[in-house]
N, C-alpha and C positions, 0 to 999 in steps of 0.2 A: 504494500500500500504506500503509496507516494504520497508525498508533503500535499498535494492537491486534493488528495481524497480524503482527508482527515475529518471529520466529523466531529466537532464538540457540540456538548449538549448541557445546559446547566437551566437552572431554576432563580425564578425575578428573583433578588433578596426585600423586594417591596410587595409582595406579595397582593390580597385583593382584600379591599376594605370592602366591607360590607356595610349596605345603608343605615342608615338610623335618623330615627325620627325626633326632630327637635321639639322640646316644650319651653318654650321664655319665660321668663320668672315674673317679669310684666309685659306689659303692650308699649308699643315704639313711642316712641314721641313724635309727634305730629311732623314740627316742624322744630329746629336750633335756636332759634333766633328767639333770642332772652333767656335759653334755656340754664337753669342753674345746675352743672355737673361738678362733680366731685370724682376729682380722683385721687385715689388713696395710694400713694403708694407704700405696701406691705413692706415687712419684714425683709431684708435682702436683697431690697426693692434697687436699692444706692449705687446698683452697679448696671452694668450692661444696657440693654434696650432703653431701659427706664428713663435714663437721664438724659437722652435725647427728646424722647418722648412728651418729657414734661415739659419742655421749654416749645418743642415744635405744635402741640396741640393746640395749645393758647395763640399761638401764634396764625395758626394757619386757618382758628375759628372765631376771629375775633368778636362772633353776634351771642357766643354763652359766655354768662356768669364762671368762670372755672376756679373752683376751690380746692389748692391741691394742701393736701396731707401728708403727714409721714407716718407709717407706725412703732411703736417703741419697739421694744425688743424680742425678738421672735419668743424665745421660751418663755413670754410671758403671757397672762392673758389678754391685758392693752396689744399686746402685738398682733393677737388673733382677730381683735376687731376690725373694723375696715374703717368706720365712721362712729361719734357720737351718737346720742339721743337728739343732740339739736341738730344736729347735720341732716336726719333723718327724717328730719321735717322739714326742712327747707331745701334740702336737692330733688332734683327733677330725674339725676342717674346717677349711676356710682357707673367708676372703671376701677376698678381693681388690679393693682400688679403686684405680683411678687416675685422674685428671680431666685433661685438657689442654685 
């Protein structure tokens, strides 16, 4: 068998996702503009994606309110929360991140 005839054979290593059906925790917001977002950034949060993130949002949506957070320290329970009691009444969404 010659270099030409050689056959390799292997398997995707991404294999096949299968569907799944989303449920949203609430309903979209209509529309941005005035909207009051919070975003929290969690535990870990300090590095990587995030810190880009928080400066380019605000920036690139200048019609929301943006209230950005930090959270205290992961092993604690402050750090599990995302937001206050008053934040929770007066934001319109939460984003959440956290990086580890």
């Amino acid at each position: 068998m010659g270099e030409k005839d050689t056959v390799y054979k292997y398997l995707n290593p991404v294999g096949i996702q299968e569907p799944v059906e989303l449920h949203p925790l609430a309903p979209r917001l209509e529309t941005l503009d005035g909207a009051r977002i919070t975003m929290s950034v969690g535990a870990g949060g300090e590095q990587g994606i995030l810190i880009p993130l928080v400066k380019m949002l605000p920036e690139r949506y200048p019609q929301v309110k943006w209230n950005i957070s930090y959270a205290a320290a992961h092993a604690t329970k402050a750090g599990s929360i995302a937001i206050s009691e008053e934040e929770m009444k007066t934001t319109d969404a939460l984003i959440r991140g956290v990086v580890w």
